[in-house]
Structures are given as C-alpha cells and as structure tokens.
MDAnalysis code that builds the backbone (N, CA, C; Angstrom):
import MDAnalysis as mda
import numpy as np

u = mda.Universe.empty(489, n_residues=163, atom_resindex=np.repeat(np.arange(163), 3), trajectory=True)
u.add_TopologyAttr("name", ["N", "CA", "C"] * 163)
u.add_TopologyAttr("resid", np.arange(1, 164))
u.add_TopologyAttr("resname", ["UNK", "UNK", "UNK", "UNK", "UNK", "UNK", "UNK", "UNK", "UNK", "UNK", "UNK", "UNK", "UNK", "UNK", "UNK", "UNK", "UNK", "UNK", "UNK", "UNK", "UNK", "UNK", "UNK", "UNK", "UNK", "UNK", "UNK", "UNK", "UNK", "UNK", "UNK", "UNK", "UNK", "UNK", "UNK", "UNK", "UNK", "UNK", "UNK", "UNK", "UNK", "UNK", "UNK", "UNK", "UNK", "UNK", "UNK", "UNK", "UNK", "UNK", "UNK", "UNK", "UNK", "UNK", "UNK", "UNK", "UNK", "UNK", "UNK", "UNK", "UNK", "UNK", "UNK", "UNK", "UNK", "UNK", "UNK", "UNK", "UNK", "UNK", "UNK", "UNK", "UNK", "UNK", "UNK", "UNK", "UNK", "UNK", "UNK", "UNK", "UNK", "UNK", "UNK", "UNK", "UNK", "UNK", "UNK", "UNK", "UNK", "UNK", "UNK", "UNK", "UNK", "UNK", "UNK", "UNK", "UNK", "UNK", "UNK", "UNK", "UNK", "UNK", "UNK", "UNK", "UNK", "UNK", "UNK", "UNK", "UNK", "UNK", "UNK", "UNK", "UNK", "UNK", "UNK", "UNK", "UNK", "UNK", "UNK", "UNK", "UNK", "UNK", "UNK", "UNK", "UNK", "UNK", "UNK", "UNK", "UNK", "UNK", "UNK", "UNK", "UNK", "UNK", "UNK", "UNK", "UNK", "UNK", "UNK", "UNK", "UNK", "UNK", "UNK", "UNK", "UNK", "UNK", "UNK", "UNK", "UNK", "UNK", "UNK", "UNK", "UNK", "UNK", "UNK", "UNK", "UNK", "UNK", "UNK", "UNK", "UNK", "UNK", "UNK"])
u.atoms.positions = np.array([
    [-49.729, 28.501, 166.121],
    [-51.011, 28.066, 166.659],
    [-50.986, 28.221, 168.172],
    [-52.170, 28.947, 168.593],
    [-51.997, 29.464, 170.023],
    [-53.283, 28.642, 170.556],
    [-52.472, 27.252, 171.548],
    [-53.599, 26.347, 172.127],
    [-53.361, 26.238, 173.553],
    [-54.561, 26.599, 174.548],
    [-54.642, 26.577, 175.847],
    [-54.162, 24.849, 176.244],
    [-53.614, 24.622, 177.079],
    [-52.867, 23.532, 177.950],
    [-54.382, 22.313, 177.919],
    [-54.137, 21.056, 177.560],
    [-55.666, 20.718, 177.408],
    [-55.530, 20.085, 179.244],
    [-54.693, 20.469, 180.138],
    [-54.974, 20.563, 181.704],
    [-53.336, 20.630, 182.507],
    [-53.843, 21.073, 183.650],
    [-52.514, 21.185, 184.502],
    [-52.513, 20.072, 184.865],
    [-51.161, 20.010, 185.647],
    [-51.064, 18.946, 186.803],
    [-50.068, 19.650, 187.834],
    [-50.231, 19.008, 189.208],
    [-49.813, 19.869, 189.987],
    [-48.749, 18.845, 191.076],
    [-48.812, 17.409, 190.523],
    [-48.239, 16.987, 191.679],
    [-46.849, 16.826, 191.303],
    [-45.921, 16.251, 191.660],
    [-44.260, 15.666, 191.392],
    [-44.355, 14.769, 191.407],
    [-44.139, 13.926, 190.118],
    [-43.570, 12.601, 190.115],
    [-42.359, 12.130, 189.857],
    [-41.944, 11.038, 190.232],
    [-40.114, 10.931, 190.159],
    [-39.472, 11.228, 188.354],
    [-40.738, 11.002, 187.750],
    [-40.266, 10.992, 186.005],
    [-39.755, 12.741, 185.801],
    [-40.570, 13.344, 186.578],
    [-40.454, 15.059, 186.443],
    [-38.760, 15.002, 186.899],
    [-38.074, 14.769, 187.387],
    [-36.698, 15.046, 187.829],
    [-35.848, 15.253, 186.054],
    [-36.416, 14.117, 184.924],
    [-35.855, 14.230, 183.722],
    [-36.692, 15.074, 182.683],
    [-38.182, 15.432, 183.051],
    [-38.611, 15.882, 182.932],
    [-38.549, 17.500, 182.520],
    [-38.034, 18.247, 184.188],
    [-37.461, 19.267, 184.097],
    [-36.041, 19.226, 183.679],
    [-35.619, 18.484, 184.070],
    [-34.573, 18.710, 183.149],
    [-34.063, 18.876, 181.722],
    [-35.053, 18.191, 180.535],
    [-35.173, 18.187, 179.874],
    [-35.801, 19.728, 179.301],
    [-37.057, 20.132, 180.006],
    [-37.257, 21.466, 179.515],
    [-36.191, 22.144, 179.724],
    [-35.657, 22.405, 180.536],
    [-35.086, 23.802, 180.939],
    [-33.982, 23.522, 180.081],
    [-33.533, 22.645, 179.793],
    [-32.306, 22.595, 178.824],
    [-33.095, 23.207, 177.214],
    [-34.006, 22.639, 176.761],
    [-34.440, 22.667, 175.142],
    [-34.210, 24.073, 175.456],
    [-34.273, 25.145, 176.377],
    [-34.744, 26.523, 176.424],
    [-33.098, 26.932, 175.337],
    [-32.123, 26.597, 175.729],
    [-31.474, 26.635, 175.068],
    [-30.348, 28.366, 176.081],
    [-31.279, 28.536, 176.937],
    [-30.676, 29.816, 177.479],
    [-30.006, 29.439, 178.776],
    [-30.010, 28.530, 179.633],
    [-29.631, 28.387, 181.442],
    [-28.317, 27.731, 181.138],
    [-27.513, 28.069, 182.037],
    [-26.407, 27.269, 181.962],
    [-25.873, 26.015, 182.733],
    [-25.482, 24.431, 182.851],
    [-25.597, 23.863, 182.859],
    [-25.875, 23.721, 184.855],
    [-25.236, 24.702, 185.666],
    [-25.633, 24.702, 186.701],
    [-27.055, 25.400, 186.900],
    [-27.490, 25.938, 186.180],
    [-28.274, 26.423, 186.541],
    [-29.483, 25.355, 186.143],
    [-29.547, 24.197, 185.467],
    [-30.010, 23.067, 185.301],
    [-30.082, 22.480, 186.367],
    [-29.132, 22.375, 187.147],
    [-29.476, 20.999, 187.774],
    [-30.117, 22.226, 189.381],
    [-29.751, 23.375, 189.272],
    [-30.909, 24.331, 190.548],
    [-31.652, 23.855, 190.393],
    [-32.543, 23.846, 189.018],
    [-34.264, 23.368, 188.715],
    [-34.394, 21.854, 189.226],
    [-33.348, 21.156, 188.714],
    [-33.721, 19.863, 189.037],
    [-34.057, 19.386, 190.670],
    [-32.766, 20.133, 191.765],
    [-32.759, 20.153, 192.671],
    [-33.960, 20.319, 193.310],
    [-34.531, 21.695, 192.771],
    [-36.125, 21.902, 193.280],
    [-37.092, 21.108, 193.397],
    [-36.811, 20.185, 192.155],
    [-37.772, 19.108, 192.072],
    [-37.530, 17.545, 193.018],
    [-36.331, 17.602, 193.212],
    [-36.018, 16.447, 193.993],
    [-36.358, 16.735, 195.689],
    [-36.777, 18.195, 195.744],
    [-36.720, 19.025, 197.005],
    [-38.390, 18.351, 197.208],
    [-39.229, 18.388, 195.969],
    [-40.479, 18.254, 196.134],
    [-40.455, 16.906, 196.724],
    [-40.025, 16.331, 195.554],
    [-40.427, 14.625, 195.974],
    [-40.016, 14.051, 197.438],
    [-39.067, 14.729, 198.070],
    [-38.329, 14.276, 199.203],
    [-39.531, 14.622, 200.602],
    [-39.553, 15.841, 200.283],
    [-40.418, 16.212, 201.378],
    [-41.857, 16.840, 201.324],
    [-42.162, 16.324, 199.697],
    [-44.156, 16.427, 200.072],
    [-44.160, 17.804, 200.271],
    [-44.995, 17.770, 200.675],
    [-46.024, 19.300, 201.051],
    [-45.346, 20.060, 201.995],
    [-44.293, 19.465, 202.563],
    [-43.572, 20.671, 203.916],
    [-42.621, 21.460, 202.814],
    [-42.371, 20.681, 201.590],
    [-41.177, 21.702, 200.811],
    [-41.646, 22.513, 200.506],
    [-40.547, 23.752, 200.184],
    [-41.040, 25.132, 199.963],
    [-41.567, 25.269, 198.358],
    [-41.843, 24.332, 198.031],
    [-41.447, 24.469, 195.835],
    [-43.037, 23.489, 196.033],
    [-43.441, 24.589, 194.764],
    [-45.154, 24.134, 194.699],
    [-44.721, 24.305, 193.313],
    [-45.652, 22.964, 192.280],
    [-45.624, 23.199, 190.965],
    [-46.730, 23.211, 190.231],
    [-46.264, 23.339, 188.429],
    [-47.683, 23.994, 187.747],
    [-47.118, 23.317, 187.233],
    [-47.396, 21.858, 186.031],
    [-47.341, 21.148, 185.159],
    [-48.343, 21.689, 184.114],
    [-47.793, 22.317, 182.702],
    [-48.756, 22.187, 181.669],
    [-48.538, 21.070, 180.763],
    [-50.130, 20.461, 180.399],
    [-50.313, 19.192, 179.644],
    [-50.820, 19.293, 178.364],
    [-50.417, 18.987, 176.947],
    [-50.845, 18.996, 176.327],
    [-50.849, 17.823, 175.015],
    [-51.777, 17.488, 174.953],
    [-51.864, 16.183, 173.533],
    [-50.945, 15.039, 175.052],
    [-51.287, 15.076, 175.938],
    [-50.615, 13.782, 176.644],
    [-48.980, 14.156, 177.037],
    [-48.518, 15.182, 176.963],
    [-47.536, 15.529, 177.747],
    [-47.168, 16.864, 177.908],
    [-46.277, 16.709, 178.916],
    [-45.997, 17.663, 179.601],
    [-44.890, 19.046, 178.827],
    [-45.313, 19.671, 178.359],
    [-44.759, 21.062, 177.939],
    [-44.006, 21.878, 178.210],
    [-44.694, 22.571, 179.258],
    [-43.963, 23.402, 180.270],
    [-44.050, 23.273, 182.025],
    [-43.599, 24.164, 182.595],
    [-43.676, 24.102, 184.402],
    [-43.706, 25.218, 184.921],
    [-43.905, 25.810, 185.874],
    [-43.462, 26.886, 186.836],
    [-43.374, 25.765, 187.743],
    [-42.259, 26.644, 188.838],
    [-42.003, 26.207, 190.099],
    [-42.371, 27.883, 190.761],
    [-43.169, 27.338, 191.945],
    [-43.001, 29.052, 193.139],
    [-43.274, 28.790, 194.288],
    [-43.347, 29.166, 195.090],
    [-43.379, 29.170, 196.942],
    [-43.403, 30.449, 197.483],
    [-43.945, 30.405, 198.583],
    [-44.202, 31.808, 199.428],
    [-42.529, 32.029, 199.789],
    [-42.709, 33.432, 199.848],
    [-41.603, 34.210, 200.541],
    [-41.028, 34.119, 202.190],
    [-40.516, 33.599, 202.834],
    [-40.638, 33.061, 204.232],
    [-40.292, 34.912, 204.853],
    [-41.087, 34.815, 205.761],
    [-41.117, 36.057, 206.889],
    [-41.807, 37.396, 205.538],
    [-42.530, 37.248, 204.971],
    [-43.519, 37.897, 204.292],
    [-44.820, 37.610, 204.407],
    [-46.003, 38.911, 204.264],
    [-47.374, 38.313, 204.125],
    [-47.457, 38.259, 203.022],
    [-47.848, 37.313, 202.356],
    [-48.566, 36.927, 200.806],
    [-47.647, 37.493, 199.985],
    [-46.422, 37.351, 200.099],
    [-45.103, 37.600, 198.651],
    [-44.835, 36.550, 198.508],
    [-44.745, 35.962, 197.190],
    [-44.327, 34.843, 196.581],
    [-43.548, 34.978, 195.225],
    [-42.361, 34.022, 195.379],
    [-41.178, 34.176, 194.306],
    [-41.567, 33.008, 193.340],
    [-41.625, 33.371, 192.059],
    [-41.884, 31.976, 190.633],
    [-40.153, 32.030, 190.483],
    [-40.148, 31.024, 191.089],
    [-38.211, 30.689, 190.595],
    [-38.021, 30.030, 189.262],
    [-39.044, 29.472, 188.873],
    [-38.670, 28.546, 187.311],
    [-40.080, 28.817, 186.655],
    [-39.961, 29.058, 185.140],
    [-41.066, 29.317, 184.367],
    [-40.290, 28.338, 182.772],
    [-40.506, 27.584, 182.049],
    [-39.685, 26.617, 180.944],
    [-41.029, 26.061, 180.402],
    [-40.747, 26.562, 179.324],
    [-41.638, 25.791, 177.780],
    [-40.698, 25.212, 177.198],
    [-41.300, 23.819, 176.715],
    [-40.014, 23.242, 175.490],
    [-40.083, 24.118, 174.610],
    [-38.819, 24.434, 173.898],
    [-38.521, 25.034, 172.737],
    [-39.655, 24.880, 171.262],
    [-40.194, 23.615, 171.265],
    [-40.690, 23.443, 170.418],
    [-41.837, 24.246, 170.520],
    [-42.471, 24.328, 171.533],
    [-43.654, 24.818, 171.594],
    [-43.855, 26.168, 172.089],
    [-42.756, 27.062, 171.898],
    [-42.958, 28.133, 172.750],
    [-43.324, 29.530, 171.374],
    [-44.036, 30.597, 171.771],
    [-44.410, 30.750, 170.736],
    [-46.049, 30.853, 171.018],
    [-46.748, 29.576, 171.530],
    [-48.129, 29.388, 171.579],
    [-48.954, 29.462, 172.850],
    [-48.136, 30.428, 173.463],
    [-48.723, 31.024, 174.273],
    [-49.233, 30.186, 175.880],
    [-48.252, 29.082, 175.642],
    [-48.314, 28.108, 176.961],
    [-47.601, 28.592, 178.146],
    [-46.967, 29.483, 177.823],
    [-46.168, 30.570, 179.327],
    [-47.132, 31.574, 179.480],
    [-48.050, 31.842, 178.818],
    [-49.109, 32.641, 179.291],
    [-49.990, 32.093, 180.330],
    [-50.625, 31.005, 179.532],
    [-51.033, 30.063, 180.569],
    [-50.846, 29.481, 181.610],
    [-49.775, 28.642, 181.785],
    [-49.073, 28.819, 183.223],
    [-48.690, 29.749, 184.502],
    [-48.467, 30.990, 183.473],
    [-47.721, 32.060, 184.599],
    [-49.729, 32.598, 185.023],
    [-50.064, 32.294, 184.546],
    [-51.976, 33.334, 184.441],
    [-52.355, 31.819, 185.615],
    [-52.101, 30.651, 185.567],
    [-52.536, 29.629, 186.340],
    [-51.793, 29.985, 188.090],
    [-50.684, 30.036, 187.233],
    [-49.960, 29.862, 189.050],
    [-50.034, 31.427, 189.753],
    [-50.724, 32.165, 189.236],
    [-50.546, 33.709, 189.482],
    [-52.360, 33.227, 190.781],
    [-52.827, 32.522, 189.710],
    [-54.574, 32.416, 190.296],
    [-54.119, 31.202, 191.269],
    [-53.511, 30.254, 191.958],
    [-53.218, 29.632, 192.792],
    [-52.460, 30.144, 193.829],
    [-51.710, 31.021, 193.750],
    [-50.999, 31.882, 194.084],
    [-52.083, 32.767, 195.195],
    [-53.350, 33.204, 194.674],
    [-54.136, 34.354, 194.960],
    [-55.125, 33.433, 195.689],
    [-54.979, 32.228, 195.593],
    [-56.237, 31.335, 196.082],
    [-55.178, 31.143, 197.504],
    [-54.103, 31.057, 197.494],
    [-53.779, 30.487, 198.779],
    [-53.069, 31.936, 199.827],
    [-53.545, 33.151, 198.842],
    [-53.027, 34.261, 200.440],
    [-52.284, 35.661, 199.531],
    [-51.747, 34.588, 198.089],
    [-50.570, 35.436, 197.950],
    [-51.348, 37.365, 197.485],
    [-50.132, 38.321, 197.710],
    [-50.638, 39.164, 196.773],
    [-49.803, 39.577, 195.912],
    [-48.651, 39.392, 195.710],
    [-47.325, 39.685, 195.419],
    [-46.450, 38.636, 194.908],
    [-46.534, 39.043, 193.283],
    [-45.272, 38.200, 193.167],
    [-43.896, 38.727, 192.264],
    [-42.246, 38.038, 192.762],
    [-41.267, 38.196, 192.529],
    [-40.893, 37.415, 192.063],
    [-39.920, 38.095, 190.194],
    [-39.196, 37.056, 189.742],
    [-37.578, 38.109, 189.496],
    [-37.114, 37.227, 189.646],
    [-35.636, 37.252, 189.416],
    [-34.881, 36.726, 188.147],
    [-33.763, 37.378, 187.397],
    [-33.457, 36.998, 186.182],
    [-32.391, 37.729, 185.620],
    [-31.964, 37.338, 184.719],
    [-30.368, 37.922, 184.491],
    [-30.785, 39.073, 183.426],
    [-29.838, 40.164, 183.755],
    [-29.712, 41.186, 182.700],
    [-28.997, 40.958, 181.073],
    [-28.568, 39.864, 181.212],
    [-27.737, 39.801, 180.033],
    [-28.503, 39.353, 178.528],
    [-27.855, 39.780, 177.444],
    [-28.660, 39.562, 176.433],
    [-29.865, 38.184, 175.929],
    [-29.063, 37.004, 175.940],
    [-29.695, 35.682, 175.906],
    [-31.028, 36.392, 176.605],
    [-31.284, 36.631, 177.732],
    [-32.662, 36.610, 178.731],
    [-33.418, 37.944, 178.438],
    [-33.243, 38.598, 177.217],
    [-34.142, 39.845, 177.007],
    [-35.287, 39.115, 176.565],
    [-35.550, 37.519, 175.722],
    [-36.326, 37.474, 175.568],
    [-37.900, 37.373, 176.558],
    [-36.870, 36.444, 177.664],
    [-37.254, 35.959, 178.761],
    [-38.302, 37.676, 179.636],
    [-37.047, 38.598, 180.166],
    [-37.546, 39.903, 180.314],
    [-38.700, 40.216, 179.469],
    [-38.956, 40.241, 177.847],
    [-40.340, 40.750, 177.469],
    [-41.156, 40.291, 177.585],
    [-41.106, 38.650, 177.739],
    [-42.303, 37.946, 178.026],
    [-42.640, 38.563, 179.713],
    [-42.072, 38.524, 180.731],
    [-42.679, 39.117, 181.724],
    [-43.031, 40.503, 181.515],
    [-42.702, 41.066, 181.274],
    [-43.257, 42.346, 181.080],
    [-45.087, 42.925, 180.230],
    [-45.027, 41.385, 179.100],
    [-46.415, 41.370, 178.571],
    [-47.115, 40.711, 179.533],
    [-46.736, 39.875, 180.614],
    [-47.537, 39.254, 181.517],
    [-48.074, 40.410, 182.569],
    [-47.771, 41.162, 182.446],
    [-47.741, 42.657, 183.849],
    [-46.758, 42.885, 184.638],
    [-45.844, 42.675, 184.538],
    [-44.671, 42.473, 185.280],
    [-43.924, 44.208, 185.299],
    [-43.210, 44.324, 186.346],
    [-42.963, 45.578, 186.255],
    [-41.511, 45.256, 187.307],
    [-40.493, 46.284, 186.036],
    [-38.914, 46.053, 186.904],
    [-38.869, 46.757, 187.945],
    [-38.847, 46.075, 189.495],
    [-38.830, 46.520, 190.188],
    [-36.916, 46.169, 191.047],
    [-36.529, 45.915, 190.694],
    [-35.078, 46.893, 191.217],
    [-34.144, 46.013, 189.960],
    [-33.078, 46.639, 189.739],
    [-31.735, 46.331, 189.244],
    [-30.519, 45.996, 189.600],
    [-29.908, 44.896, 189.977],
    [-28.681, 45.056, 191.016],
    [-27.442, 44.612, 190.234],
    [-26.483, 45.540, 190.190],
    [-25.577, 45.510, 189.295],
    [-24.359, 44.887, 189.469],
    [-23.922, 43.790, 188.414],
    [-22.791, 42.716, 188.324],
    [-23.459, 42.090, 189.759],
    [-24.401, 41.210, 189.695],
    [-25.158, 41.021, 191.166],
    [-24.583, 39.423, 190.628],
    [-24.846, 38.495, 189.459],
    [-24.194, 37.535, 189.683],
    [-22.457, 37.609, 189.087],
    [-22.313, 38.440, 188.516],
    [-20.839, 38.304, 187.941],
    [-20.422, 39.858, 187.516],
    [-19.493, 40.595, 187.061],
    [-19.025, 40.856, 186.564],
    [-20.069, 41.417, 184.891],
    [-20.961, 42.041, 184.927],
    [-21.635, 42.371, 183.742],
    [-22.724, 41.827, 183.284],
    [-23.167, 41.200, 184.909],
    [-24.347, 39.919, 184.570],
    [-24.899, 40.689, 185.622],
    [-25.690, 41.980, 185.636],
    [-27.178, 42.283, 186.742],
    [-28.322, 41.439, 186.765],
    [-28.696, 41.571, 188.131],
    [-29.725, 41.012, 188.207],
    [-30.849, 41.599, 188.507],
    [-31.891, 41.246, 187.210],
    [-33.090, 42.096, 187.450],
    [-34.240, 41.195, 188.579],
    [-35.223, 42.300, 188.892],
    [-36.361, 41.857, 189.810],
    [-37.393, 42.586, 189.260],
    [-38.732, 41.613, 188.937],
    [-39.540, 42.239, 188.329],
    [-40.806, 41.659, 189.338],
    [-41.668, 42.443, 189.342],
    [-42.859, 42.594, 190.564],
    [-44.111, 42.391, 189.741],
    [-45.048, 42.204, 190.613],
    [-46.832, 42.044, 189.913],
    [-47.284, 41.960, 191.504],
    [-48.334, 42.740, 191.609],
    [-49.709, 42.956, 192.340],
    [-50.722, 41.807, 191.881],
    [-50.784, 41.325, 192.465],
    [-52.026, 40.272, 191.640],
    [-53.527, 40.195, 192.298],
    [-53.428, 40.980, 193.361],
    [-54.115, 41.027, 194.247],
    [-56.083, 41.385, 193.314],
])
C-alpha cells in the first residue's frame, strides 16, 4: 500500500535523538558507527538551532514518525547541497515514503537557493538497494572513488539538477 506522509515536520526535538536512532538501525544496513554519525547530526541540531549545518524532513504518518532526511548546503558552493541521511523504518518501506521525502526536501532545497544535489554511499552489496532507489529518484552516478572507505568498499556519488 503506497500512502503519501499524512504531513512533514521539520523541527528537532530531543525525542528525535532515539528517534533516529531507531530508524536508521530497523534499516538493517549502517553499521553501528555509522548510527550514532546520524545521531550526532541530530544532537548537532538541537545544540545549535538554526546556525547548524543539518536541516531536517520528518515524515508523519497515522501519528508517527516513519522516516527522515537530514541535508545542508555545501559550504563555499552556490546552491550545492549534500542529503547525508535518507531512513524509512523497515516496516514501512516499500510504500513509497522515501519518495516522498527525498521529492519534499529536493522542493525545500529549491525554495531556499539550492540547484544541486549530492549523495554519497557505499559501493558494496548491502547498499545496491539503497543505489536503485536513488537512481529511480533521478539521480545520476556522478563519480566512483575506489576502496575510498576501506579496502573493497568504493564510494559512490550520485548527482541531481533540481533546478
């Protein structure tokens, strides 16, 4: 069943720290440091408000919270902006709530300057799924950098014009 978010939310509240954490784990794919990066982001929000670099997309549905993007402008770029975190709970993924989000923060994104956006992501098997979903979003691999985090782990970069 493919149901639009019945609304965003956009601010950080201290509950989101278990929050995200909780998604990005059900994903079942990040590894346990790479958990608490996301979390960090979010504690980045709450600390410093609106000067932090991490802007979020809360999707809501039936009274809670689903999924997230996290993204921020590119510093010393015009209008490039990186989505560092994109997480649907497991349960619900499937219904097209990462469509929604990434299609929300792409149009907030475009409302505040951006024209350009960059995501980053591992080459390794676990994340092909991750890779096709950007790719049905418009996404296009724009470079490859090889054993970039390890030893047989490249790291891809995939681009969108949103302009």
């Amino acid at each position: 069943m493919n149901q639009e978010p019945s609304e965003f939310r956009y601010e950080v509240r201290p509950e989101d720290l278990a929050l995200v954490r909780g998604l990005v784990e059900s994903t079942g794919v990040f590894s346990p440091i790479e958990v608490e990066v996301a979390v960090e982001l979010v504690e980045d929000r709450l600390k410093r408000g609106a000067r932090s670099d991490y802007q979020f997309v809360f999707a809501e549905l039936g009274g809670r919270s689903v999924g997230y993007t996290c993204y921020g402008p590119i510093a010393l770029t015009a209008g490039s902006y990186d989505l560092y975190w994109i997480a649907v709970d497991k349960t619900c993924q499937g219904r097209k709530i990462g469509q929604w989000l990434m299609a929300r923060t792409e149009e907030l994104i475009r409302q505040a300057g951006g024209r350009q956006v960059y995501i980053e992501t591992s080459n390794r098997p676990p994340y092909a799924p991750t890779r096709g979903f950007y790719l049905r979003c418009g996404y296009y691999q724009a470079a490859l950098l090889k054993d970039f985090y390890a030893p047989g782990d490249d790291k891809v970069i995939y681009a969108k014009d949103i302009l």
